[in-house]
N, C-alpha and C positions, 0 to 999 in steps of 0.2 A: 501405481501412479508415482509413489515415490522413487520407484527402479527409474522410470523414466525421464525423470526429473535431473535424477545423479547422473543418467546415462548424457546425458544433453548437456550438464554440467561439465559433468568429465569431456568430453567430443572438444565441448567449447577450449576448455582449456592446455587439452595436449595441443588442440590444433593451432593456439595463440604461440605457443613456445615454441613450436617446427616455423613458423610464422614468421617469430620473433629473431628467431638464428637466420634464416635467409631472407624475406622480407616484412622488418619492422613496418615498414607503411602502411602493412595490410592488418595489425594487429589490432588496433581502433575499428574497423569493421567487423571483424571477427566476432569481436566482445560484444558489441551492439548487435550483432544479428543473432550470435547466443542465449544475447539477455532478453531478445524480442522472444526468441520461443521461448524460453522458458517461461516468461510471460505470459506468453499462449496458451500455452500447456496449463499454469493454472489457474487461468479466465474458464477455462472446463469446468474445474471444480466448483469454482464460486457461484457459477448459473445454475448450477443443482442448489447450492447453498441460499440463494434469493429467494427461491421459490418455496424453501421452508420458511423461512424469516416471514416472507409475504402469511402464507395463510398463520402461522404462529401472531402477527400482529393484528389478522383479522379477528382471530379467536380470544384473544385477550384481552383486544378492546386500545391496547397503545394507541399513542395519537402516532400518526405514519410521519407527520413532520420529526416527531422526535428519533424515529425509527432513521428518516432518511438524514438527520442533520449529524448524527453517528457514522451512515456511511462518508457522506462525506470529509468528516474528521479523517475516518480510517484509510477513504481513502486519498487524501491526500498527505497524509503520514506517508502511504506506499510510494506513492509518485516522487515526491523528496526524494525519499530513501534510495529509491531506485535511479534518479538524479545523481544525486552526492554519489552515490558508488562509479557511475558511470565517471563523474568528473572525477574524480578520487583515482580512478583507473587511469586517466588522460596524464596524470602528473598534478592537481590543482585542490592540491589536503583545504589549503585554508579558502577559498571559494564555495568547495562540499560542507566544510564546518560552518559558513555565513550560510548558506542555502538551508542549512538547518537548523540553525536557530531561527531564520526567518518563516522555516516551516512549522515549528513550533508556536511560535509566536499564531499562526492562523490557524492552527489548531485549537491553541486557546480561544481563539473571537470564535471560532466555530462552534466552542461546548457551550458557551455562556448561553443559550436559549434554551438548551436541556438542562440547566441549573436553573432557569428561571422555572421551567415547569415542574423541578424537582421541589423547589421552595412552592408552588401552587397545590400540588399534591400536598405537602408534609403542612400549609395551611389547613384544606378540606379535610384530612385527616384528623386532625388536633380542634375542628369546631365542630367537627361532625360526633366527638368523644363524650 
């Protein structure tokens, strides 16, 4: 998986700099259609990864709110990230740098409901003592 990942990585990348020397216009495509598969490639992985997560959160009893309000933290940490680099790639440093603090910023309103359930637990625990 990870051969393929570098192979797709590297492809993308020679093929942006032969691109680049005869036609720059097409080098913004390049990158995005690169970045779309590798993308792809490890939405693979992760749909193996949910289905452990799933019965791991049946079995343990987690509340699934708290389970899903983490992917979503995580994933919109990715989506950012994968943002700012794309822009960051266009020529636009300081719009990538805003887009991530501003991504940040909603990751934090995101955790705060998993803090409140973590102060809920660490309540029941300490009256239940």
């Amino acid at each position: 998986m990870i051969l393929k990942l570098c192979c797709v990585a590297v492809i993308t990348a020679v093929t942006a700099v032969i691109l680049k020397a005869n036609r720059p216009e097409y080098v913004p495509m390049c990158l995005t259609a690169g970045g779309i598969l590798l993308v792809l490639t490890g939405f693979d992985y992760l749909s193996a990864s949910l289905s452990f997560i799933k019965k791991f959160t049946e079995q343990t009893g987690i509340d699934s709110s708290v389970v899903r309000t983490v992917f979503k933290a995580v994933g919109t940490g990715y989506v950012i990230e994968l943002t700012a680099g794309a822009v960051k790639d266009l020529g636009f440093d300081s719009v990538a740098d805003k887009l991530v603090m501003c991504g940040r910023f909603i990751i934090f309103a995101l955790s705060l409901p998993i803090l409140g359930s973590m102060f809920s637990a660490i309540i029941s625990l300490a009256g239940g003592a």
